[in-house]
mmCIF file of the protein (N, C-alpha, C, O) and its ligand, coordinates in Angstrom:
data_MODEL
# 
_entry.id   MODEL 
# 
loop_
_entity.id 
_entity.type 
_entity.pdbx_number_of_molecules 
1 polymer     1 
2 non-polymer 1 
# 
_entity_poly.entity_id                      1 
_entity_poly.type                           'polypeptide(L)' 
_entity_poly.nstd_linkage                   no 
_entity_poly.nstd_monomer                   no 
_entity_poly.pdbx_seq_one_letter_code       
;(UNK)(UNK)(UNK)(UNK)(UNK)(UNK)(UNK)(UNK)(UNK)(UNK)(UNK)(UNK)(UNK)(UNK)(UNK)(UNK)
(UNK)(UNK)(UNK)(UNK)(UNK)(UNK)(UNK)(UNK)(UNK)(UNK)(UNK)(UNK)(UNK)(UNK)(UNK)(UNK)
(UNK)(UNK)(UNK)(UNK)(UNK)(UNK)(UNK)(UNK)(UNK)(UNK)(UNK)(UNK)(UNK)(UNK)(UNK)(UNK)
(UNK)(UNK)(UNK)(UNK)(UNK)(UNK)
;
_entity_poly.pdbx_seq_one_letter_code_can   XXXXXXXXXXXXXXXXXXXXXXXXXXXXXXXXXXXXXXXXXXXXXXXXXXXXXX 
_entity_poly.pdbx_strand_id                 A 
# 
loop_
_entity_poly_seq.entity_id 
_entity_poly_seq.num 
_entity_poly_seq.mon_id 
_entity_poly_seq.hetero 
1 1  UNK n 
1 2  UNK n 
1 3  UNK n 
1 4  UNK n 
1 5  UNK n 
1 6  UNK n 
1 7  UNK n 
1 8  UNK n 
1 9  UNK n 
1 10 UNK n 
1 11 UNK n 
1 12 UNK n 
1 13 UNK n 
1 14 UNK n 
1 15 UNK n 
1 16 UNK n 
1 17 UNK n 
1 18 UNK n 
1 19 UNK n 
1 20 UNK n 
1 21 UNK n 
1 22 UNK n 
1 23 UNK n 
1 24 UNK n 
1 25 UNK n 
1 26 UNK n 
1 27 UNK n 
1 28 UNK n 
1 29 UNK n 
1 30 UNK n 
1 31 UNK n 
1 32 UNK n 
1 33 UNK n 
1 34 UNK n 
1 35 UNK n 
1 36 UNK n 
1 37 UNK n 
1 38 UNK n 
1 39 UNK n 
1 40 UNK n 
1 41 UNK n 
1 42 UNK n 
1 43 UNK n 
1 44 UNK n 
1 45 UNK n 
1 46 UNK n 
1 47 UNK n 
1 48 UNK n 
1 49 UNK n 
1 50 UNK n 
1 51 UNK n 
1 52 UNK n 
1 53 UNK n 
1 54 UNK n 
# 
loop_
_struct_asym.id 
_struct_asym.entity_id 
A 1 
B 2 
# 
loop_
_chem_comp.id 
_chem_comp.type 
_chem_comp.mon_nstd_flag 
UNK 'L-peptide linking' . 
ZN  non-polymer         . 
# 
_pdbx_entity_nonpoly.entity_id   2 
_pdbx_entity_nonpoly.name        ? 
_pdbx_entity_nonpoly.comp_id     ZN 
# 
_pdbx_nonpoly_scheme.asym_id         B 
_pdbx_nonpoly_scheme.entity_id       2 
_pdbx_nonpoly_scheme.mon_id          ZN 
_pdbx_nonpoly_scheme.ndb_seq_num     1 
_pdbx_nonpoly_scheme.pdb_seq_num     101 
_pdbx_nonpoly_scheme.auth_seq_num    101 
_pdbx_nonpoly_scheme.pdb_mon_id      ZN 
_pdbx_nonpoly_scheme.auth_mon_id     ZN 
_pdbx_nonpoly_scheme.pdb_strand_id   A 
_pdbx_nonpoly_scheme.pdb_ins_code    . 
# 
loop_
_atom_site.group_PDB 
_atom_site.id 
_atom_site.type_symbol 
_atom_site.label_atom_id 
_atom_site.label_alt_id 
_atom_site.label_comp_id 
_atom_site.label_asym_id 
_atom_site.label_entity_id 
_atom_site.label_seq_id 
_atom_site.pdbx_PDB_ins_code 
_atom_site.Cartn_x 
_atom_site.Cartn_y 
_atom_site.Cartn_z 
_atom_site.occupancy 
_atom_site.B_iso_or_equiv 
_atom_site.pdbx_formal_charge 
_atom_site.auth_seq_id 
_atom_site.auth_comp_id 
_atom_site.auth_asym_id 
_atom_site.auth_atom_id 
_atom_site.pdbx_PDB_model_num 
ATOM   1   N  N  . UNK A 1 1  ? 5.685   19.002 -3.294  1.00 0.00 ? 1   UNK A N  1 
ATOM   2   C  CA . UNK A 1 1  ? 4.371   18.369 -3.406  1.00 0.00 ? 1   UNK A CA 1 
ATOM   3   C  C  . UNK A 1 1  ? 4.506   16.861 -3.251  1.00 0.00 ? 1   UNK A C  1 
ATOM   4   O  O  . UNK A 1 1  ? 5.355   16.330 -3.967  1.00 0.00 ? 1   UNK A O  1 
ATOM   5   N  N  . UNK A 1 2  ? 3.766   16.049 -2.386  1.00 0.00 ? 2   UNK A N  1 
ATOM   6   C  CA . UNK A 1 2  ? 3.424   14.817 -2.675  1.00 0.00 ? 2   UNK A CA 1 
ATOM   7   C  C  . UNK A 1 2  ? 3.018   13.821 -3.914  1.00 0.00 ? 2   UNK A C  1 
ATOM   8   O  O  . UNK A 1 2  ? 2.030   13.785 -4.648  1.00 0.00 ? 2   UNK A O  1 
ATOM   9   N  N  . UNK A 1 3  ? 4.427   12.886 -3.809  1.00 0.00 ? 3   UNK A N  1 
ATOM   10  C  CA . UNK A 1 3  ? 3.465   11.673 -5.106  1.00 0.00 ? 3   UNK A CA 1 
ATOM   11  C  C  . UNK A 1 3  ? 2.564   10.933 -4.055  1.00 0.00 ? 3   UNK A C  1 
ATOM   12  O  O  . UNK A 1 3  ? 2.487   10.882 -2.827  1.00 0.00 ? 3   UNK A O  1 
ATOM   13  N  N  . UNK A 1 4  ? 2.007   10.457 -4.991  1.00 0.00 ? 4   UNK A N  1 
ATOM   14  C  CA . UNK A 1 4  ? 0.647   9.390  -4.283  1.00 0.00 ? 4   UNK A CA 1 
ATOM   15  C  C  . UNK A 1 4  ? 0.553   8.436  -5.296  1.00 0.00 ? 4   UNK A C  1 
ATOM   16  O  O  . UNK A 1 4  ? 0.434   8.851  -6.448  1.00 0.00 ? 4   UNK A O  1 
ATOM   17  N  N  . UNK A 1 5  ? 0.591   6.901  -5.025  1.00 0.00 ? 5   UNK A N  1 
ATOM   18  C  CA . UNK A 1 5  ? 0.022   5.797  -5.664  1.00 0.00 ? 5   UNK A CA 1 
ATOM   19  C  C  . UNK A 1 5  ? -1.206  5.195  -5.642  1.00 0.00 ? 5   UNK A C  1 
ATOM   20  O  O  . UNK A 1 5  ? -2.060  5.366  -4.772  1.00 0.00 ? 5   UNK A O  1 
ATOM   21  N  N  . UNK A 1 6  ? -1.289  4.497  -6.591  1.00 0.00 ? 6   UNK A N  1 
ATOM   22  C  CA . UNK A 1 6  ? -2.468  3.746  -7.188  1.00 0.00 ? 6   UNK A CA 1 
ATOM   23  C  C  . UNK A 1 6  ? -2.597  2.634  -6.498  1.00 0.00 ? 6   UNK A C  1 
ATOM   24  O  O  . UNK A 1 6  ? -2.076  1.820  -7.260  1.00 0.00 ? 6   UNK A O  1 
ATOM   25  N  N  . UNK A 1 7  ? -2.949  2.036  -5.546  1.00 0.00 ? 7   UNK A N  1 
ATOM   26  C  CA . UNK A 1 7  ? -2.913  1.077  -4.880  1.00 0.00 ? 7   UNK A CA 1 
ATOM   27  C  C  . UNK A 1 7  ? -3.337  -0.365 -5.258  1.00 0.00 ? 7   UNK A C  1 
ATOM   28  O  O  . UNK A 1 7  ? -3.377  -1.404 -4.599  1.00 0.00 ? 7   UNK A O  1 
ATOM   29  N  N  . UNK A 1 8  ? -3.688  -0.023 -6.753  1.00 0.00 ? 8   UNK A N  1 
ATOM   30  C  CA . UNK A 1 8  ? -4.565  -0.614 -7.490  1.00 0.00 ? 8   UNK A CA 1 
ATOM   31  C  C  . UNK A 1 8  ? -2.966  -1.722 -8.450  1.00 0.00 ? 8   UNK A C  1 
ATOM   32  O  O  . UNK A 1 8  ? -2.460  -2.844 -8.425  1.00 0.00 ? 8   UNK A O  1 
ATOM   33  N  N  . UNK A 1 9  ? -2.849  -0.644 -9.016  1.00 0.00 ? 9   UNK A N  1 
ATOM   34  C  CA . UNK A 1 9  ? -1.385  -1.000 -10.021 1.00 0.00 ? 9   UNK A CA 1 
ATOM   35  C  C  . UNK A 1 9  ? -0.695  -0.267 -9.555  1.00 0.00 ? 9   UNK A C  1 
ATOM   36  O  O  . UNK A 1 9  ? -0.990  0.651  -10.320 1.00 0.00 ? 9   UNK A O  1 
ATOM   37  N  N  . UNK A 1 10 ? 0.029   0.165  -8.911  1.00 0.00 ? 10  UNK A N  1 
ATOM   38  C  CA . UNK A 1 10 ? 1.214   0.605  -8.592  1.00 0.00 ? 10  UNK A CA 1 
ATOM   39  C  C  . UNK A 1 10 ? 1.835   2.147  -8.972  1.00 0.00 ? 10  UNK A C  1 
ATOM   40  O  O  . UNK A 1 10 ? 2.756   2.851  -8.559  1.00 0.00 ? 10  UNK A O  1 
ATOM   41  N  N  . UNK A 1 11 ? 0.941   2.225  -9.843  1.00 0.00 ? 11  UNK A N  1 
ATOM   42  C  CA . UNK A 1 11 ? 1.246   3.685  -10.895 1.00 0.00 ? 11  UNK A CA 1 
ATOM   43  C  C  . UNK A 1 11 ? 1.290   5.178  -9.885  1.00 0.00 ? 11  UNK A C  1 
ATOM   44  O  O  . UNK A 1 11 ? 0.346   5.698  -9.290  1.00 0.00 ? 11  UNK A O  1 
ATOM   45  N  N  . UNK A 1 12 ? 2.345   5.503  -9.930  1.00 0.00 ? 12  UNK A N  1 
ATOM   46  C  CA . UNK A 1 12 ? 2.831   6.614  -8.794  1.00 0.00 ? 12  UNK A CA 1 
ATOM   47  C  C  . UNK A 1 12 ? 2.531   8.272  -10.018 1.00 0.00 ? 12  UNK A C  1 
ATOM   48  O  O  . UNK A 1 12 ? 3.231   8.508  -11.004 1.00 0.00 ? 12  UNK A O  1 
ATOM   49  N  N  . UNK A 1 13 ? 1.166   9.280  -9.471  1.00 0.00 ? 13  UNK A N  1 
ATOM   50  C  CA . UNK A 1 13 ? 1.592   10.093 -9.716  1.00 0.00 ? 13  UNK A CA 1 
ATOM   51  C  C  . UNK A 1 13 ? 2.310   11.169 -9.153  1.00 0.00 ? 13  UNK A C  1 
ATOM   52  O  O  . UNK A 1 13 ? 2.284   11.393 -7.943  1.00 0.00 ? 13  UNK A O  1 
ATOM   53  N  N  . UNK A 1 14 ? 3.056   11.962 -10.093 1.00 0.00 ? 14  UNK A N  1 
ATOM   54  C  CA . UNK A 1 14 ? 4.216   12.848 -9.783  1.00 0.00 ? 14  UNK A CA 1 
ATOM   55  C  C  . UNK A 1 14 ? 3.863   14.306 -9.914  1.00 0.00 ? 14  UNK A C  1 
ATOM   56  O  O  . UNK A 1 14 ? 4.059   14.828 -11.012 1.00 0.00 ? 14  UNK A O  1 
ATOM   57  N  N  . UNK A 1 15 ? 3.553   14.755 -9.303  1.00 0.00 ? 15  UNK A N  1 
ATOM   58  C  CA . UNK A 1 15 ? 3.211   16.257 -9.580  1.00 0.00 ? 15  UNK A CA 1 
ATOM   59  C  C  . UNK A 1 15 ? 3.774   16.671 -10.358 1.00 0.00 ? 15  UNK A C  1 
ATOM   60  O  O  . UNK A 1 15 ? 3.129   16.794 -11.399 1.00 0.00 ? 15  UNK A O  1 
ATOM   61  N  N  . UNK A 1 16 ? 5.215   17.130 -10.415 1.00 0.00 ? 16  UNK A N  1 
ATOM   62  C  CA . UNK A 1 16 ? 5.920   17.725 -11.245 1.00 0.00 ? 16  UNK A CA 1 
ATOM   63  C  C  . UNK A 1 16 ? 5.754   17.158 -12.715 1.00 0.00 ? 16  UNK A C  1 
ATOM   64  O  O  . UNK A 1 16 ? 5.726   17.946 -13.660 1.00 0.00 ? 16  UNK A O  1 
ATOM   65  N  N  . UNK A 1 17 ? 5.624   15.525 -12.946 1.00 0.00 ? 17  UNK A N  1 
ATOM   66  C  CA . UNK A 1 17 ? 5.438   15.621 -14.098 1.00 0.00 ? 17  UNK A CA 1 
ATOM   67  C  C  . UNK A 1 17 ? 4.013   15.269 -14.373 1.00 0.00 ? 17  UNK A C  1 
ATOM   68  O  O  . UNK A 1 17 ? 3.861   14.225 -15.008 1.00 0.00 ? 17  UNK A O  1 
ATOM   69  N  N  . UNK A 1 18 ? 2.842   15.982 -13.995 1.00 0.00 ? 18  UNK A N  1 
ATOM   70  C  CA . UNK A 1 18 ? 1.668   15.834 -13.857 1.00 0.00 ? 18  UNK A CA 1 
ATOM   71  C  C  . UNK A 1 18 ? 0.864   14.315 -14.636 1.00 0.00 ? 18  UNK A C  1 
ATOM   72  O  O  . UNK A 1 18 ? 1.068   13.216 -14.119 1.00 0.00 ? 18  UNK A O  1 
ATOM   73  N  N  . UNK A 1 19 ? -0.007  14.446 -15.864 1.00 0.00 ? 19  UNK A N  1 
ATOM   74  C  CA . UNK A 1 19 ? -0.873  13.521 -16.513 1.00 0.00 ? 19  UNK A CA 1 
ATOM   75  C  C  . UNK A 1 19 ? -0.928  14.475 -17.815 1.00 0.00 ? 19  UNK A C  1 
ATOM   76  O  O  . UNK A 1 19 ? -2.020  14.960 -18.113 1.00 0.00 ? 19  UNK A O  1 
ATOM   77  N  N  . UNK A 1 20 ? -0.068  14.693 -18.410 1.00 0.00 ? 20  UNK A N  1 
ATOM   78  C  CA . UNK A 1 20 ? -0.329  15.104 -20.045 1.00 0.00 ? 20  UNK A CA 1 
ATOM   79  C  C  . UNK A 1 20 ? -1.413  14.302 -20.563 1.00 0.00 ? 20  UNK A C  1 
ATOM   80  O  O  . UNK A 1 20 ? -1.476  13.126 -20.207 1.00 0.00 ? 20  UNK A O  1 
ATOM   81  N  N  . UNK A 1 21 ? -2.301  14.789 -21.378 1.00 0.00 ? 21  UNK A N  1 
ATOM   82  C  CA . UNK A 1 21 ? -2.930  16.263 -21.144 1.00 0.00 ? 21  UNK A CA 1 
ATOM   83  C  C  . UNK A 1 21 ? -3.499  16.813 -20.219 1.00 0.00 ? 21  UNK A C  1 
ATOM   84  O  O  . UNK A 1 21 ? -3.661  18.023 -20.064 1.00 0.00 ? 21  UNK A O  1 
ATOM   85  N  N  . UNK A 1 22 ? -3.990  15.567 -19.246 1.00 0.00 ? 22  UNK A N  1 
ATOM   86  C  CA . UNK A 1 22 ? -5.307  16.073 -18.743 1.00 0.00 ? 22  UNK A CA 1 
ATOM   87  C  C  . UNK A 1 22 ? -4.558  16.856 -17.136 1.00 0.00 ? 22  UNK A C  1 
ATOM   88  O  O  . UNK A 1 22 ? -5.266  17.374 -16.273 1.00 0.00 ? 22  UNK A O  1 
ATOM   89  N  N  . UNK A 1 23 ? -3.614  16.800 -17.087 1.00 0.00 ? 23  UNK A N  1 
ATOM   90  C  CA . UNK A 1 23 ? -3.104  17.669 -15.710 1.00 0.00 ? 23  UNK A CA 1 
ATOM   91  C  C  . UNK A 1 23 ? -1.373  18.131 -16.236 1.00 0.00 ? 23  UNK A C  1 
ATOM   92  O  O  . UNK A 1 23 ? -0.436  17.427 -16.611 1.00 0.00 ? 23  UNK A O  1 
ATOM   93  N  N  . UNK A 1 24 ? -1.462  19.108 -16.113 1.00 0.00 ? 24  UNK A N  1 
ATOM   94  C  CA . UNK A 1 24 ? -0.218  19.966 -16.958 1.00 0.00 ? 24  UNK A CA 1 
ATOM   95  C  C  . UNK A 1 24 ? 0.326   19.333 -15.649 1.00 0.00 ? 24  UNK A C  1 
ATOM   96  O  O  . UNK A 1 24 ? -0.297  18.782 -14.740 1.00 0.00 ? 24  UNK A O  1 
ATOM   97  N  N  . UNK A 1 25 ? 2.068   19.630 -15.845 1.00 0.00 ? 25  UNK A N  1 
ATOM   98  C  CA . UNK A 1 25 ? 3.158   19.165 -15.187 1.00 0.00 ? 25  UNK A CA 1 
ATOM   99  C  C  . UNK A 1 25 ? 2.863   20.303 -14.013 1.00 0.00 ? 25  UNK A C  1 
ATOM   100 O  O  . UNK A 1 25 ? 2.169   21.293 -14.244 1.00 0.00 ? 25  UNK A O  1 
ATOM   101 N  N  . UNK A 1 26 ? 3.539   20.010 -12.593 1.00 0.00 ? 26  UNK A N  1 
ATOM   102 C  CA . UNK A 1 26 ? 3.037   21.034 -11.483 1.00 0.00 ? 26  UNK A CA 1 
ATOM   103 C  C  . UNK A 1 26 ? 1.826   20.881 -10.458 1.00 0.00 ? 26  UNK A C  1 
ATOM   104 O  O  . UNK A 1 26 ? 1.454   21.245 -9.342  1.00 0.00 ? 26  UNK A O  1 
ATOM   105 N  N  . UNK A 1 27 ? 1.416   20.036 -11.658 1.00 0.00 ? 27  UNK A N  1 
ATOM   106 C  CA . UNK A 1 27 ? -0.261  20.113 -10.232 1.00 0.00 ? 27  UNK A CA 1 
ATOM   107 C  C  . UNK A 1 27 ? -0.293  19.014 -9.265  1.00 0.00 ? 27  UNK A C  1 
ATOM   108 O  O  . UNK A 1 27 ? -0.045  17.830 -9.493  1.00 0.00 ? 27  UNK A O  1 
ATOM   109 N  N  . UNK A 1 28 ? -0.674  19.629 -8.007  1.00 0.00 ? 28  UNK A N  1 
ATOM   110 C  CA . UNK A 1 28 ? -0.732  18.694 -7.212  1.00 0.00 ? 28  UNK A CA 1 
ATOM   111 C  C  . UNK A 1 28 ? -1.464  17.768 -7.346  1.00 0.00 ? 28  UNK A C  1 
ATOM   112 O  O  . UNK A 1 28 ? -2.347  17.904 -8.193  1.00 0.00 ? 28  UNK A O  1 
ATOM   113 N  N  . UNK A 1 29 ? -1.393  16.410 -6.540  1.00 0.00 ? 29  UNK A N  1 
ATOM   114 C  CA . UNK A 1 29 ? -2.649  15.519 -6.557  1.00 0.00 ? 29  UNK A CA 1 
ATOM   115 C  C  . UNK A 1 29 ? -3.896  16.311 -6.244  1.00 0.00 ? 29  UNK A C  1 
ATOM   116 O  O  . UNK A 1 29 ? -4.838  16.461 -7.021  1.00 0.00 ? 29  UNK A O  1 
ATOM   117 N  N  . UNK A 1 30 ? -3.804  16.794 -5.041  1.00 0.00 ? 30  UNK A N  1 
ATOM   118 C  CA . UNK A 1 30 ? -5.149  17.441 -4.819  1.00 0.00 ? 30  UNK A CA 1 
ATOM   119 C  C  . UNK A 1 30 ? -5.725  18.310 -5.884  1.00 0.00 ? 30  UNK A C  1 
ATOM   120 O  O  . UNK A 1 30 ? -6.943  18.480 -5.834  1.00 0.00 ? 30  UNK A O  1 
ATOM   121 N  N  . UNK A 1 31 ? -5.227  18.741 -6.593  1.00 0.00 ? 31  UNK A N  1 
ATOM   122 C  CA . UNK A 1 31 ? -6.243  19.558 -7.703  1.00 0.00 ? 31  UNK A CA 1 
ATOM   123 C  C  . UNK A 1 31 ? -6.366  19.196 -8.536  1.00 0.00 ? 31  UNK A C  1 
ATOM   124 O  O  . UNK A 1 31 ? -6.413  20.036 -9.434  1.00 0.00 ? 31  UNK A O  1 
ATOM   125 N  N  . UNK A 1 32 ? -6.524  17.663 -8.980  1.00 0.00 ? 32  UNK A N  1 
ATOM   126 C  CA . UNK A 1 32 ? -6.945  17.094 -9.935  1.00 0.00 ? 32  UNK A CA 1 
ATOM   127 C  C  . UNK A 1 32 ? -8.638  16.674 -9.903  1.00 0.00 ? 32  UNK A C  1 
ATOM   128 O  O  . UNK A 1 32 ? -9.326  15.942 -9.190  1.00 0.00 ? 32  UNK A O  1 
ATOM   129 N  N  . UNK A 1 33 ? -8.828  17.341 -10.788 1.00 0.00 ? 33  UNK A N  1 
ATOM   130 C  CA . UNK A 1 33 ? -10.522 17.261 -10.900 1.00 0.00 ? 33  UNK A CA 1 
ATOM   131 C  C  . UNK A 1 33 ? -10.851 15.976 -10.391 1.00 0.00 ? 33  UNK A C  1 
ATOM   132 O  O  . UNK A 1 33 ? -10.027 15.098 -10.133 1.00 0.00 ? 33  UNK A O  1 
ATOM   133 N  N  . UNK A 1 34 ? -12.379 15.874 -10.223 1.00 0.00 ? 34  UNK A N  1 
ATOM   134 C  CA . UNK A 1 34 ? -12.843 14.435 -8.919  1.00 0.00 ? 34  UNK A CA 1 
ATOM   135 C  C  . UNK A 1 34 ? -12.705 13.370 -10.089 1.00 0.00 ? 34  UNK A C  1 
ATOM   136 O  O  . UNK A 1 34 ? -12.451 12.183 -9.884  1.00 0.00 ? 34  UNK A O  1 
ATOM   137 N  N  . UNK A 1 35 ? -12.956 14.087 -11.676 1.00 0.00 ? 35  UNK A N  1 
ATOM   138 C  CA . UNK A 1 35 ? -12.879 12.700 -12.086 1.00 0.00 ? 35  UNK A CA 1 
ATOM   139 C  C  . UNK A 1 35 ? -12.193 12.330 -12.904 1.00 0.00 ? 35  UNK A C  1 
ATOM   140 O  O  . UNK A 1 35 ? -12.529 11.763 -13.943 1.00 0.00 ? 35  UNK A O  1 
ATOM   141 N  N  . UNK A 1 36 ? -10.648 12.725 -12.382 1.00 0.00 ? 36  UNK A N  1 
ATOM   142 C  CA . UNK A 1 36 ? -9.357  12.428 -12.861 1.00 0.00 ? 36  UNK A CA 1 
ATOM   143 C  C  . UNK A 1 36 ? -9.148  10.315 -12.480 1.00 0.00 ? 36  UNK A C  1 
ATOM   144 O  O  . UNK A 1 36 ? -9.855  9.780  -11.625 1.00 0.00 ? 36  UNK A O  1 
ATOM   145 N  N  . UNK A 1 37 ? -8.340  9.694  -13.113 1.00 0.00 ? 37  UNK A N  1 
ATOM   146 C  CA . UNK A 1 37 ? -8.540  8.151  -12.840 1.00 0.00 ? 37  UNK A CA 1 
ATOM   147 C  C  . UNK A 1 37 ? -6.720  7.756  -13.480 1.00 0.00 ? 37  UNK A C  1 
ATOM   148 O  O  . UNK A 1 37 ? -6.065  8.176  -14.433 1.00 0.00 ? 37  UNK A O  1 
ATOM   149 N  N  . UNK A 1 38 ? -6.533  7.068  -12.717 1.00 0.00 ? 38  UNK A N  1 
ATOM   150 C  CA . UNK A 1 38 ? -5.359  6.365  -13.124 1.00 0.00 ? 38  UNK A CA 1 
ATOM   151 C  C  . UNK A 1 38 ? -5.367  5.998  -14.465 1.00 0.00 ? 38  UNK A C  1 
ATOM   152 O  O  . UNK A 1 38 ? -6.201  5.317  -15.063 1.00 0.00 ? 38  UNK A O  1 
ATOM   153 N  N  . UNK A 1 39 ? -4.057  6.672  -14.990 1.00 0.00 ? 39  UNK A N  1 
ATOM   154 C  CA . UNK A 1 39 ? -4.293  6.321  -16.457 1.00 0.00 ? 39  UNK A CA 1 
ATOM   155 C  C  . UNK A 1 39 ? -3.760  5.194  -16.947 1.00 0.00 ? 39  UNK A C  1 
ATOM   156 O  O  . UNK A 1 39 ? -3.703  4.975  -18.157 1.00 0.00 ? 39  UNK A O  1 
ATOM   157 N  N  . UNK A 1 40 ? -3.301  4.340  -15.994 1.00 0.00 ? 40  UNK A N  1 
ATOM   158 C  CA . UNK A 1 40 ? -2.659  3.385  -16.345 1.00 0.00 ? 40  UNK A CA 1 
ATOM   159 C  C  . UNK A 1 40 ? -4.214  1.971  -15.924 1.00 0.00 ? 40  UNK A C  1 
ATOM   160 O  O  . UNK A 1 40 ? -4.586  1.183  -16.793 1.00 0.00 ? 40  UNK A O  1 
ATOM   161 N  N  . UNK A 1 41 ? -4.688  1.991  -14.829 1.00 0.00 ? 41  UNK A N  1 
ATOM   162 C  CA . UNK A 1 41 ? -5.815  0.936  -14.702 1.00 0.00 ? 41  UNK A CA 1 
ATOM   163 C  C  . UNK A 1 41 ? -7.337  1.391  -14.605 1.00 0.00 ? 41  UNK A C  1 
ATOM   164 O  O  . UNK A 1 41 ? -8.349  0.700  -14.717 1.00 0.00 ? 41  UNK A O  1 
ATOM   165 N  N  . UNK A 1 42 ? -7.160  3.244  -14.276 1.00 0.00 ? 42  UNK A N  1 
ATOM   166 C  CA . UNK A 1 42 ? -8.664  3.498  -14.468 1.00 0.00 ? 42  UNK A CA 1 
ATOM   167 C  C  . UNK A 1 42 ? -9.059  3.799  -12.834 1.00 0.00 ? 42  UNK A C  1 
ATOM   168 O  O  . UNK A 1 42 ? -10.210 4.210  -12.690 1.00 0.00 ? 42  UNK A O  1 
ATOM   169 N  N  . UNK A 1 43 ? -8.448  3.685  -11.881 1.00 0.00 ? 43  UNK A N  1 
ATOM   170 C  CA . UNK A 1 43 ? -8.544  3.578  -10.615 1.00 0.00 ? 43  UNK A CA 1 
ATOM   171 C  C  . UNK A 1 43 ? -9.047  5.358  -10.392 1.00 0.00 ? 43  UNK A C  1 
ATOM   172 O  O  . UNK A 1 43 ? -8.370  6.271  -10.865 1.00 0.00 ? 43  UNK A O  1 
ATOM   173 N  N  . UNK A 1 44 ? -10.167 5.560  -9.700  1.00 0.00 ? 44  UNK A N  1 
ATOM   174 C  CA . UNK A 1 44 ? -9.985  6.708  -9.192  1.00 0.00 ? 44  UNK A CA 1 
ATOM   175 C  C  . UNK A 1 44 ? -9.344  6.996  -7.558  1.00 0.00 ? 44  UNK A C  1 
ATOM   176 O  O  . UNK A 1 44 ? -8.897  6.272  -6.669  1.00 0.00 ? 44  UNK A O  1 
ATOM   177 N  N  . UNK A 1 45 ? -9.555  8.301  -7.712  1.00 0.00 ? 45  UNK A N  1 
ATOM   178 C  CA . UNK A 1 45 ? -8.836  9.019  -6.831  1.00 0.00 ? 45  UNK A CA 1 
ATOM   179 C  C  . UNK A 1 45 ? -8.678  8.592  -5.590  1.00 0.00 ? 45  UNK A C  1 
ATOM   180 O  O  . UNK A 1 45 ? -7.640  8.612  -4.928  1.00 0.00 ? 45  UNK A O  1 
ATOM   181 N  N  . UNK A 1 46 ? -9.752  8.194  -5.277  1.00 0.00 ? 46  UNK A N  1 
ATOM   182 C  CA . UNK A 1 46 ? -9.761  7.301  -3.714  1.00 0.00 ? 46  UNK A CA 1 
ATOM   183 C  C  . UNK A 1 46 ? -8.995  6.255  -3.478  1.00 0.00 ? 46  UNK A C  1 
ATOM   184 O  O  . UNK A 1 46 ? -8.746  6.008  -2.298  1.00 0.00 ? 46  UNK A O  1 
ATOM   185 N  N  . UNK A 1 47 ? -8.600  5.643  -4.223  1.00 0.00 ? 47  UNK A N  1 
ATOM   186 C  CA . UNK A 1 47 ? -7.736  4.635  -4.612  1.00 0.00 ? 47  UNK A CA 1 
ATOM   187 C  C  . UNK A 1 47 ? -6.653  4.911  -4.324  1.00 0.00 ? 47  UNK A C  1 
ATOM   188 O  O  . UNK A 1 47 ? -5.829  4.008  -4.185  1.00 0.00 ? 47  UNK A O  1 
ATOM   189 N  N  . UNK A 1 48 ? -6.281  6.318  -4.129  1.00 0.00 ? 48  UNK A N  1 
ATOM   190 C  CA . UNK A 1 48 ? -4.494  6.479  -3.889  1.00 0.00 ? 48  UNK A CA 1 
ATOM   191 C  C  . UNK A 1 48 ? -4.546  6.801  -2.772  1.00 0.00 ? 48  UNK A C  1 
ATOM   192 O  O  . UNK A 1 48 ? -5.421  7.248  -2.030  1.00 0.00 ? 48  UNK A O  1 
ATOM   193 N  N  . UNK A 1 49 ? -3.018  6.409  -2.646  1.00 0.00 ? 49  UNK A N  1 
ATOM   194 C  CA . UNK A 1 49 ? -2.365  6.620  -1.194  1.00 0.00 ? 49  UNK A CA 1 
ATOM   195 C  C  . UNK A 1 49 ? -1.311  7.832  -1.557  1.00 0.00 ? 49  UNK A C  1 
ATOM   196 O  O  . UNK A 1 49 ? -0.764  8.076  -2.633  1.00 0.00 ? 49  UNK A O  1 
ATOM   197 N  N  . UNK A 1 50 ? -1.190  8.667  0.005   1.00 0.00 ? 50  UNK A N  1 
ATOM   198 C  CA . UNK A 1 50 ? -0.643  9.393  -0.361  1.00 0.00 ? 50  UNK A CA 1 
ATOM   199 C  C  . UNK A 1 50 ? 1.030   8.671  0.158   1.00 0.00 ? 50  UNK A C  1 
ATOM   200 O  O  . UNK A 1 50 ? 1.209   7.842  1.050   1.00 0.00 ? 50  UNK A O  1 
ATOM   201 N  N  . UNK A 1 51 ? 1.918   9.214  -0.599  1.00 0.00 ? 51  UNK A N  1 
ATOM   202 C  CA . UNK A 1 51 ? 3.317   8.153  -0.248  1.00 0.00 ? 51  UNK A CA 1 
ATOM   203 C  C  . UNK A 1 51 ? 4.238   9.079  1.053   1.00 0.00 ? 51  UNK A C  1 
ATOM   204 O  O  . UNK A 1 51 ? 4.050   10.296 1.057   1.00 0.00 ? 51  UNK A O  1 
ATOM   205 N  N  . UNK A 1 52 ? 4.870   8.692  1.750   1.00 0.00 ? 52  UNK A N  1 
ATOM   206 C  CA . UNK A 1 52 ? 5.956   9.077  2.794   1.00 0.00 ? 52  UNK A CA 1 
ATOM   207 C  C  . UNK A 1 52 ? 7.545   9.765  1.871   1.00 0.00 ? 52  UNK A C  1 
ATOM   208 O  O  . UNK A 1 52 ? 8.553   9.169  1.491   1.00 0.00 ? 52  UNK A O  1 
ATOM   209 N  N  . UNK A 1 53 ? 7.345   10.503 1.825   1.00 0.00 ? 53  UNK A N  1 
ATOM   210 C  CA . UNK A 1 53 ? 8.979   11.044 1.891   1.00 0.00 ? 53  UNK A CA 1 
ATOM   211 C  C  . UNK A 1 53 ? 9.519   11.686 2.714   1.00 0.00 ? 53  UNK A C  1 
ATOM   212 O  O  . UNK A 1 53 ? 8.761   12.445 3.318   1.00 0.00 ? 53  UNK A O  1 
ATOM   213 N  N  . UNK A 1 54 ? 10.873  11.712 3.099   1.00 0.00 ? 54  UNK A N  1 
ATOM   214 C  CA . UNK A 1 54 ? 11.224  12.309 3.581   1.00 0.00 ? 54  UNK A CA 1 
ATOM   215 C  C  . UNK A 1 54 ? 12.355  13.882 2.968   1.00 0.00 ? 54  UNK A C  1 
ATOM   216 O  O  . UNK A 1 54 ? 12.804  14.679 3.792   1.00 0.00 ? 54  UNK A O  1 
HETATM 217 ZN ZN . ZN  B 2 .  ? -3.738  2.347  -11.222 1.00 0.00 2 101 ZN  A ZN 1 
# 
């Protein structure tokens, strides 16, 4: 699964280790409800980028 950042602050979420509580560990970005928000500045979803790995 893809991390994606906050473009806002920098704050990279990680699927695997999701957003305790509000997104159990596992979930992708994409299935985070519309009004999931960076928990670090509040940024929503639109706000992220999705990141390059290889
Ligand atoms: Zn942020």
């Amino acid at each position: 699964m893809k991390k994606y950042r906050c473009t806002v602050c920098g704050y990279i979420y990680d699927p695997e280790a999701g957003d305790p509580p509000r997104a159990n560990p596992g979930t992708a970005f994409e299935d985070l409800p519309d009004d999931w928000v960076c928990p670090v500045c509040g940024a929503p979803k639109e706000l992220f980028e999705k990141m390059n790995q290889t």
